[in-house]
C-alpha positions as CSV (number, residue, x, y, z in Angstrom):
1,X,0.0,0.0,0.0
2,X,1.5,3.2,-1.2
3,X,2.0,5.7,1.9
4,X,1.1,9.8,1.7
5,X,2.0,12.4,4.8
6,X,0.0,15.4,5.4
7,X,-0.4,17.7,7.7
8,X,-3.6,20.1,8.1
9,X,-3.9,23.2,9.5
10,X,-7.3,24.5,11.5
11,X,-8.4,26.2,13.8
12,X,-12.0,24.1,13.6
13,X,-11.4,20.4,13.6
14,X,-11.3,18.7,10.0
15,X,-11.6,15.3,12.0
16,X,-14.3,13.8,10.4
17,X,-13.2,15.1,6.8
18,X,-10.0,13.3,7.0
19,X,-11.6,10.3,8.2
20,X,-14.0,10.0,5.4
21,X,-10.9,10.8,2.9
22,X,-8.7,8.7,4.7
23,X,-11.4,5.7,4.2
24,X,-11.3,6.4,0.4
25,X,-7.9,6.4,-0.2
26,X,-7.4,3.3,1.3
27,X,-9.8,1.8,-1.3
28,X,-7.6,3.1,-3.9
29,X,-4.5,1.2,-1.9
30,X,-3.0,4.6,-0.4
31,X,-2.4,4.6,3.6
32,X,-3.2,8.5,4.7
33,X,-0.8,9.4,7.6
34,X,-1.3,12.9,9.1
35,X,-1.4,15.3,11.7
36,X,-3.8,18.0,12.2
37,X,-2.8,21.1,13.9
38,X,-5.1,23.4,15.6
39,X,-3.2,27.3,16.6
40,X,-6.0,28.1,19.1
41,X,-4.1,25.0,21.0
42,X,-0.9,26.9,20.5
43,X,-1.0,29.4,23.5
44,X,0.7,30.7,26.4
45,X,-0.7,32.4,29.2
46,X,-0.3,35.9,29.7
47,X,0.4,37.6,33.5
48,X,-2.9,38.9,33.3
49,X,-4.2,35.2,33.0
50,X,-5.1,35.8,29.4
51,X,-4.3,33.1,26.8
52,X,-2.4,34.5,23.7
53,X,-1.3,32.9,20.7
54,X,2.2,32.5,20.4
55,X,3.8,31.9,17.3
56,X,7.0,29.9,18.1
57,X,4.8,27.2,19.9
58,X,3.1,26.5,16.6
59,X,6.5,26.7,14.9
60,X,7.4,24.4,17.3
61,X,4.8,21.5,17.4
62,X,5.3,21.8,13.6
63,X,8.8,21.0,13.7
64,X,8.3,18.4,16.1
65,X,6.2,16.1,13.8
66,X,8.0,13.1,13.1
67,X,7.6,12.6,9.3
68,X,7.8,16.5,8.8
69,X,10.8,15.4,6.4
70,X,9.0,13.1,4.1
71,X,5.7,15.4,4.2
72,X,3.6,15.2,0.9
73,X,1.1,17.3,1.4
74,X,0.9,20.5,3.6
75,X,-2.6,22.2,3.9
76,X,-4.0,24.9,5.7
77,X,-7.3,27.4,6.0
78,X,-6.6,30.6,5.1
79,X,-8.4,32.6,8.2
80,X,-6.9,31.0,11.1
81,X,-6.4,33.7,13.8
82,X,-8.3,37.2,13.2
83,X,-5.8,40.0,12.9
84,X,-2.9,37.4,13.9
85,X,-2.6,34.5,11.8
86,X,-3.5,33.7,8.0
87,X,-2.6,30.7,6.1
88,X,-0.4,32.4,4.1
89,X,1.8,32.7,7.7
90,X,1.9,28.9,7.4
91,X,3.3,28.6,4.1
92,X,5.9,30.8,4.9
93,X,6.2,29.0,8.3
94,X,6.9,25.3,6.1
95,X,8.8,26.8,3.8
96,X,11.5,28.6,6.5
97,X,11.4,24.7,7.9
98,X,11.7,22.9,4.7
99,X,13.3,25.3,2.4
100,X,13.6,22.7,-0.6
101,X,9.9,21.6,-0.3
102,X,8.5,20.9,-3.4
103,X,5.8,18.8,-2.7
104,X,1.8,19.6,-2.7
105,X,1.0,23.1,-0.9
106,X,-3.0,23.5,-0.5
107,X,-4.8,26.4,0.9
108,X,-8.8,26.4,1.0
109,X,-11.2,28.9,2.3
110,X,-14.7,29.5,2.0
111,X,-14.4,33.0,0.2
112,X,-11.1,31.4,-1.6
113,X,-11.6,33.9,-4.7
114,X,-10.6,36.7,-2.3
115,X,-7.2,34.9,-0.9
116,X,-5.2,36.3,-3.7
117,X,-6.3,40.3,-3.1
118,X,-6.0,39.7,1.2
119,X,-2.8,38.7,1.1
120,X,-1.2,41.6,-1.7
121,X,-3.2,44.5,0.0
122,X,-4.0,43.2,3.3
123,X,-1.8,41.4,4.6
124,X,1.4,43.3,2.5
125,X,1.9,46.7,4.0
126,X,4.0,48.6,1.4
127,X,6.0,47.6,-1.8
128,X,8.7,45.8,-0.6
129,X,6.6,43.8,1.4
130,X,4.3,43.0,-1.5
131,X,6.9,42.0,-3.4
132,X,8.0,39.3,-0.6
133,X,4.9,38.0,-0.5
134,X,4.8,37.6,-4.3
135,X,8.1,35.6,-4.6
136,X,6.0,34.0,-0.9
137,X,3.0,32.6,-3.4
138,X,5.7,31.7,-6.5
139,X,8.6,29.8,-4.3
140,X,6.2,26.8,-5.0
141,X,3.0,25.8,-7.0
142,X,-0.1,26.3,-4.5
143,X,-3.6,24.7,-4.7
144,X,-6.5,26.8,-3.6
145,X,-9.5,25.0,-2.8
146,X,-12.9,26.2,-1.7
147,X,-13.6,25.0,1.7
148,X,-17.2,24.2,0.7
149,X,-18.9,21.7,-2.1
150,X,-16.9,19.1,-3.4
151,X,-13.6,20.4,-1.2
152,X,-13.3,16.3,0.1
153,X,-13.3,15.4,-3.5
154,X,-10.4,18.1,-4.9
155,X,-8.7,17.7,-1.6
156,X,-8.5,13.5,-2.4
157,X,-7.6,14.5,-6.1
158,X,-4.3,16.3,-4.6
159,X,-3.3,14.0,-2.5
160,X,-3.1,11.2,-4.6
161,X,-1.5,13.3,-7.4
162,X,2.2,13.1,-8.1
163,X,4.1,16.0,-7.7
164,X,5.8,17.2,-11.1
165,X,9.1,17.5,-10.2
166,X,12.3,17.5,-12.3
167,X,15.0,15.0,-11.8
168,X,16.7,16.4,-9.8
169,X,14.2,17.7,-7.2
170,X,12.8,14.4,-6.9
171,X,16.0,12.2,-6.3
172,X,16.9,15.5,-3.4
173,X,13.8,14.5,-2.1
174,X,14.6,10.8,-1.9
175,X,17.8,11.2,-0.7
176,X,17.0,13.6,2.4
177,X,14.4,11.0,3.4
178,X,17.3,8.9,4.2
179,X,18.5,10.5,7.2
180,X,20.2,7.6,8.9
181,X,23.8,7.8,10.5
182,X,24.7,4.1,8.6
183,X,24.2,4.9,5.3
184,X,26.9,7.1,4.1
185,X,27.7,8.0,0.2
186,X,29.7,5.6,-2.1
187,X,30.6,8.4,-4.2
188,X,34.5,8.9,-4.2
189,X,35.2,12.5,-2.7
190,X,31.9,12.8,-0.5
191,X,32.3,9.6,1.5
192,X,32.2,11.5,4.8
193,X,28.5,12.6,4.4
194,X,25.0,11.2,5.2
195,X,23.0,10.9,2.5
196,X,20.2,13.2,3.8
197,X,23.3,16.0,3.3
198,X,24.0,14.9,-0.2
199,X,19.9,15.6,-0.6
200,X,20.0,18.8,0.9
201,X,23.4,19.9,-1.0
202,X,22.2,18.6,-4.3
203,X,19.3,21.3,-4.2
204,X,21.8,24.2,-3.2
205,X,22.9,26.3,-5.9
206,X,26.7,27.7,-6.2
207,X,29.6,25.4,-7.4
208,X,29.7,23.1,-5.4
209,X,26.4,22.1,-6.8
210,X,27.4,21.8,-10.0
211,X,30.6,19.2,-9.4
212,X,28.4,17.3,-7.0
213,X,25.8,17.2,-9.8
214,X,28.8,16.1,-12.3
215,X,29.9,13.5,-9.8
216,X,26.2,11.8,-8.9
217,X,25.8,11.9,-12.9
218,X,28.7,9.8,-13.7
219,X,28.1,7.4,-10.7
220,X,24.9,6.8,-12.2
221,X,26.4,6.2,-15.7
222,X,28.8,3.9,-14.0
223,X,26.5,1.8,-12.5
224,X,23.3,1.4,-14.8
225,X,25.7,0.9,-17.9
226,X,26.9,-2.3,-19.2
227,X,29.1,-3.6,-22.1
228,X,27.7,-5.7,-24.3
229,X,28.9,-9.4,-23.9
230,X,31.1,-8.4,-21.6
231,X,31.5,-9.8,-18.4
């Protein structure tokens, strides 16, 4: 049974959504594992005995979820917080966390057609702002869903749908899933590092990039090549 990782964001409880989608994947032979986060749980109290949202808690339960590396599918509702907290927050929040990500990035509301113009002129204060939050929106391809209708069967649609990712985003990907302190690289000259590292350098950009690129290529050459009738 093939295996996807999400994680939801809400501050009302998709419980029985999930459920219901979890059940129909696993017709289709897909196992849904995820978390669901809720921000109003993400609080500290205040001298006054008030509760307030804290940001870093969230950050932090976020970063504590154990197959956060080999996520598939991040989602989140737009309006989380009033004034506070938006979903666009939590893109930027994953993103900061998982700077390579390239996997699916969903964000549903009920007025979703009005996302778009919130976060430019709402949520941007200023030009240079703006401009943030537009290389925010184009860092990665997201999905915006409408919260009400068929939302369980686009959301499923996602979720089962392979990323399009090139070559070299999607072997990254594979190889920082490995993060385990026995399996080392084979390839002469990077020996010393994890292969999680060798994911994470192979989607850096500068020169050392490029060589490492070089070298992975002609280990691949090496190895899925063969002479004819030679042995």
């Amino acid at each position: 049974m093939e295996l996807r990782h999400l994680i939801l964001i809400d501050e009302q409880s998709q419980k029985d959504r999930l459920e219901r989608i979890s059940k129909s994947l696993e017709r289709d032979g897909i196992q849904l594992i995820y978390e669901e986060i809720n921000p109003n749980d993400c609080s500290i109290r205040q001298e006054n005995g008030d509760l307030k949202f804290d940001k870093d808690t969230l950050r932090d339960k976020l970063k504590s979820i154990k197959f956060l590396s080999h996520l598939d599918v991040f989602a989140t509702d737009y309006n989380l917080i009033d004034n506070e907290l938006k979903g666009i927050d939590l893109i930027a929040m994953l993103y900061d966390l998982l700077p390579y990500y390239r996997n699916q990035v969903v964000m549903y509301s009920a007025q979703i057609k009005d996302v778009i113009n919130d976060i430019i002129t709402k949520r941007a204060i200023g030009f240079e702002q703006q401009v943030e939050m537009l290389r925010l929106l184009a860092q990665n391809e997201i999905n915006y869903l409408s919260s009400e209708g068929e939302f369980e069967i686009n959301f499923k649609k996602l979720i089962v749908k392979e990323p399009d990712m090139t070559i070299d985003a999607r072997l990254a990907d594979s190889l920082r899933a490995i993060d385990n302190e026995k399996f080392k690289c084979s390839i002469p000259g990077y020996s010393d590092k994890k292969i999680s590292e060798i994911g994470e350098l192979l989607l850096a950009r500068g020169a050392k990039t490029i060589v490492l690129k070089k070298s992975i290529t002609d280990h691949i050459i090496a190895n899925i090549t063969a002479i004819q009738y030679y042995e």
